[in-house]
C-alpha positions as CSV (number, residue, x, y, z in Angstrom):
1,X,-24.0,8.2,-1.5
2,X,-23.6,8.4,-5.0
3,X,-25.3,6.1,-7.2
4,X,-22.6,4.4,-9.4
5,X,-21.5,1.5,-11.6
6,X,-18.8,-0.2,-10.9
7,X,-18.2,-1.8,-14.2
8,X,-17.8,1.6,-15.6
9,X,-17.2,4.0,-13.1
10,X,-15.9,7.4,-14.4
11,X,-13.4,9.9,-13.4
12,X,-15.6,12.1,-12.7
13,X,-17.8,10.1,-10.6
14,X,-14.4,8.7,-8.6
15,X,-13.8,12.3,-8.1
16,X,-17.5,13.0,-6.8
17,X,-17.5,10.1,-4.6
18,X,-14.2,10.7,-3.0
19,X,-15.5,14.7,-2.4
20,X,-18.7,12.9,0.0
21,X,-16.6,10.6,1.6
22,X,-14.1,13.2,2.5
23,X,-15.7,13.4,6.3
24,X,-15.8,9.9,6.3
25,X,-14.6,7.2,8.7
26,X,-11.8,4.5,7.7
27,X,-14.3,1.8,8.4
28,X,-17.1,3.3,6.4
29,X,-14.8,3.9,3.7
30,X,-13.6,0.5,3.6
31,X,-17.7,-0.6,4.1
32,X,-18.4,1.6,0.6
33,X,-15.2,-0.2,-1.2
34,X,-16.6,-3.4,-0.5
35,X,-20.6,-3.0,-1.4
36,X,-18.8,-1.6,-4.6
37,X,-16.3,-3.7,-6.0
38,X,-16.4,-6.9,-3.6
39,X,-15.5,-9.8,-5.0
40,X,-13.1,-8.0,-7.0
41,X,-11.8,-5.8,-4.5
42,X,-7.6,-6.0,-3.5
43,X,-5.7,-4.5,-1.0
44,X,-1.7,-4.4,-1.5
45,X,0.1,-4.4,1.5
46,X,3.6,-4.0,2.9
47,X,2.4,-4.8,6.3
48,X,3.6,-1.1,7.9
49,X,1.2,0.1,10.7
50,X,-1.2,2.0,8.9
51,X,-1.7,-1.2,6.7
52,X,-2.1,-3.6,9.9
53,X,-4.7,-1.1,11.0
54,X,-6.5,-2.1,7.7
55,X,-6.0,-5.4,8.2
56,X,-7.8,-5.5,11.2
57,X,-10.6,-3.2,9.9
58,X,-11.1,-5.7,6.7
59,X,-10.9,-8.9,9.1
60,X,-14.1,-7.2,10.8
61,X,-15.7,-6.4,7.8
62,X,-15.1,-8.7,5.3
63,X,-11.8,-10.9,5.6
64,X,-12.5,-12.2,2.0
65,X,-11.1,-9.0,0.6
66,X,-7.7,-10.3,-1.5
67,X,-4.8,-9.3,0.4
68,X,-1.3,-9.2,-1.2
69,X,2.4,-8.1,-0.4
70,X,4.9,-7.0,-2.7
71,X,7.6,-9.6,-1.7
72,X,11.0,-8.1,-3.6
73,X,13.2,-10.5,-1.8
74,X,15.0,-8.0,0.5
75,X,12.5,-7.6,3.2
76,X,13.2,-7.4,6.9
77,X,13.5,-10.8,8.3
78,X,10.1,-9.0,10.7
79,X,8.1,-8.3,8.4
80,X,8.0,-11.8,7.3
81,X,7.4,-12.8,10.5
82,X,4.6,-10.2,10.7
83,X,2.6,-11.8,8.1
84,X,2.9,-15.4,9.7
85,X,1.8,-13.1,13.1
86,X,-1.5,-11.7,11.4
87,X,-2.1,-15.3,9.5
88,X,-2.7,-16.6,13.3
89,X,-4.5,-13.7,14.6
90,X,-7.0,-12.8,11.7
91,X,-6.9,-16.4,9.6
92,X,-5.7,-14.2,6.8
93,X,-2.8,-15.2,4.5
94,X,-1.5,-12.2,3.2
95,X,-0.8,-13.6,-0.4
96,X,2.9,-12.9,-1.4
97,X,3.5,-11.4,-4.9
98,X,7.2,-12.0,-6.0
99,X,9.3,-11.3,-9.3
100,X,9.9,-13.7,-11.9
101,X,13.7,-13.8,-11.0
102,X,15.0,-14.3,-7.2
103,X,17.3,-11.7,-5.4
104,X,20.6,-14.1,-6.6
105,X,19.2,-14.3,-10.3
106,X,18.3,-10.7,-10.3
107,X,21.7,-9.4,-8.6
108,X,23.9,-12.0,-11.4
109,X,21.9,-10.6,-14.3
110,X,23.1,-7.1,-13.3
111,X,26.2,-7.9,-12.1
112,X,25.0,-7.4,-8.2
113,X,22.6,-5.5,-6.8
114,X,21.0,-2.3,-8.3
115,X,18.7,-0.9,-4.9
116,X,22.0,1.3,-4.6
117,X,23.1,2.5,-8.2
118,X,19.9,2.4,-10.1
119,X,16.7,2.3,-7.3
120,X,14.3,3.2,-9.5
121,X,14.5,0.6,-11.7
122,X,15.2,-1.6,-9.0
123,X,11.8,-0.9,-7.6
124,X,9.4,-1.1,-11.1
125,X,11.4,-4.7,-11.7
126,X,10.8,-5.9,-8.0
127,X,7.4,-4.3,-6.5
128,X,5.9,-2.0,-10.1
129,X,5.6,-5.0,-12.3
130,X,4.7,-7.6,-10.1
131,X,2.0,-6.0,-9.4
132,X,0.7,-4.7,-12.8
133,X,0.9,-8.5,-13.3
134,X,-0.7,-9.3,-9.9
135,X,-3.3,-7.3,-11.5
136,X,-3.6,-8.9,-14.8
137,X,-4.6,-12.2,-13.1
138,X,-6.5,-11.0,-10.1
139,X,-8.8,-8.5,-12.1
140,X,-10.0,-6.0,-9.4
141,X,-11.9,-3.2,-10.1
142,X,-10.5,-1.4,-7.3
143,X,-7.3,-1.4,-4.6
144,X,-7.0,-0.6,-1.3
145,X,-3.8,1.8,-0.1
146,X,-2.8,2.3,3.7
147,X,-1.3,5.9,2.2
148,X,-1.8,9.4,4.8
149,X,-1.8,12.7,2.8
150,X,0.7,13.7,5.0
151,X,3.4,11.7,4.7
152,X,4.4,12.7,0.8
153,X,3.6,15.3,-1.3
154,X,2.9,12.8,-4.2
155,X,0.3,10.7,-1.7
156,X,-1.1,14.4,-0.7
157,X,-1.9,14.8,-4.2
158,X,-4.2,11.7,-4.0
159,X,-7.7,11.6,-1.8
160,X,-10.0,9.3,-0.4
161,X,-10.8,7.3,-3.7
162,X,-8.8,8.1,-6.8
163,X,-8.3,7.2,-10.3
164,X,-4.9,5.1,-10.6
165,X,-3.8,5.6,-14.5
166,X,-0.8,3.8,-13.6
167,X,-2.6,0.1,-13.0
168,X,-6.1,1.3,-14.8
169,X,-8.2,0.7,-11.4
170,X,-10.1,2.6,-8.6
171,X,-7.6,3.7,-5.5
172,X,-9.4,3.7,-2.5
173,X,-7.1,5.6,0.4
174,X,-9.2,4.4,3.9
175,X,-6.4,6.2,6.0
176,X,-6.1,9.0,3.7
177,X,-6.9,12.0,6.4
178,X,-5.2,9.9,9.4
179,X,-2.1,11.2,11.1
180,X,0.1,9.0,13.0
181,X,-1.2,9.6,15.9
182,X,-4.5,8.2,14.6
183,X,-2.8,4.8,13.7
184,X,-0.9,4.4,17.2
185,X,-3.9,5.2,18.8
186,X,-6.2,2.5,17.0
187,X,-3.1,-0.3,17.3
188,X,-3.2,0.4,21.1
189,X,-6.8,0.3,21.5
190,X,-7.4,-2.7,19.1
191,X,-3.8,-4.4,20.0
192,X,-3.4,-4.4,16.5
193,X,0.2,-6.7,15.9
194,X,2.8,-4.4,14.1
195,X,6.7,-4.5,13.2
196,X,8.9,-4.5,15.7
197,X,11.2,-2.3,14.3
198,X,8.6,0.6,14.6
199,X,9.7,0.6,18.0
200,X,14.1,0.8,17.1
201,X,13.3,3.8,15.1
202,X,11.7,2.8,12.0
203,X,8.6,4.6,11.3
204,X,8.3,3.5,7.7
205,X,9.7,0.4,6.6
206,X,10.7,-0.6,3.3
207,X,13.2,-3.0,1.8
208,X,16.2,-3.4,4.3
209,X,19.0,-2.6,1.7
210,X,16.9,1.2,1.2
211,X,15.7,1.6,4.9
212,X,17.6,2.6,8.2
213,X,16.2,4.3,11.3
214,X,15.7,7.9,11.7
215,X,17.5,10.2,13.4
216,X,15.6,12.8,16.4
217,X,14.3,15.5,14.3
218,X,14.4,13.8,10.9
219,X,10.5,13.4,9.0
220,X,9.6,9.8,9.2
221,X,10.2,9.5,5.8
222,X,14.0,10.2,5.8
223,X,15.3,6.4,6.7
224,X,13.7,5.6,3.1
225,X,16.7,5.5,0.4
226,X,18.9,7.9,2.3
227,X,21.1,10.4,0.7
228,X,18.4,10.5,-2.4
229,X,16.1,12.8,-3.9
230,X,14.0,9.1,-3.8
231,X,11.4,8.9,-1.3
232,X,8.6,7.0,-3.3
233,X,8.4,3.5,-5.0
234,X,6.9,4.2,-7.4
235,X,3.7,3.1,-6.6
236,X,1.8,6.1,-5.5
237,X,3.1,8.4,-7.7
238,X,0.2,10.0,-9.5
239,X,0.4,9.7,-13.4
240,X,-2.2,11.7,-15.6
241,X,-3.7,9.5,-18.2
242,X,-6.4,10.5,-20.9
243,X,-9.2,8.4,-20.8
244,X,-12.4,7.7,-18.0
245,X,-13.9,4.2,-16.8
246,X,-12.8,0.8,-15.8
């Protein structure tokens, strides 16, 4: 493996390390991450089933990892009870990063909600800058995604480790060359706890207001803001930057 510094790792060197892990396991990914940036490694969470795979991965390997979810304020009522649920079966709390404003001071600011009229701004107030200021106080060098290069075209345009211009750190994409049948397979095998409402036709699961089931023959990705061009968040949406190094 390539010899690196993590204090001022390059673009270039993200790129050549990402190129030999490309063959790579999840777990030996996640093993690389942590002899490189541990202690100041995070993973950001939104506790879908490719991230509770990780979850259970990092709770093997090194369950000192910070862990945090984007908590806008409109999740499902299960996915809050799916962090309680991986709290008693790991010992991990999943730290919760909210905005400064709740859903009712937020909504009476705008006069009422905005996930409907204006998403994308409704998404960098509630899950992009809480986390650029998650990462102002944590500090990592590096964070963790539970991404699949084929569930977007934006996350196909990522890899295996990445540089992420948009929050200045190392991306490092364990489950990048998983399919879903990969991630069923290792919940099965690992009883893994996941969201219910993967099994009432949910395969990816965002806030409720922006998420419904899908239909037979829809891509996985269609209950996400339907009826929009939207199918991303914002936060793994590639954007090009000059510049090289932590």
């Amino acid at each position: 493996m390539l010899a690196v510094s993590p204090q001022n790792l390059t673009i270039e060197e993200v790129a050549a390390v990402s190129r030999e892990l490309q063959l790579a396991g999840p777990q030996d990914v996640l093993r690389w991450a942590i002899k490189q940036f541990q202690p100041r490694l995070m993973m950001a969470t939104a506790f879908g089933a490719e991230g509770c795979c990780l979850i259970h991965m990092l709770a093997e390997l090194d369950p000192t990892v910070t862990m945090i979810n984007l908590d806008t304020g409109y999740q499902f009522r299960e996915t809050l009870e799916l962090r309680e649920r991986i709290k008693d079966r790991y010992g991990i709390a999943v730290e919760y990063i909210r905005p400064e404003q709740t859903v009712a001071e937020y909504e009476a600011e705008h006069g009422g909600p905005l996930h409907g009229i204006r998403p994308d701004q409704c998404c960098y107030d509630r899950k992009i800058r809480p986390l650029q200021q998650a990462v102002a106080r944590i500090q990592p060098l590096a964070w963790i995604s539970a991404i699949r290069q084929d569930q977007t075209s934006d996350r196909a345009a990522g890899g295996i480790v990445q540089w992420d211009a948009k929050f200045n750190l190392v991306k490092v994409n364990p489950l990048f060359n998983w399919n879903k049948k990969d991630v069923w397979s290792f919940i099965m095998k690992h009883g893994v706890p996941y969201n219910p409402l993967h099994d009432e036709g949910y395969p990816s699961i965002g806030c409720q207001p922006c998420t419904r089931p899908v239909q037979p023959g829809e891509d996985d990705r269609a209950g996400r803001w339907a009826g929009k061009v939207k199918k991303e968040c914002g936060l793994h949406v590639i954007e090009v930057k000059d510049g090289a190094g932590i």
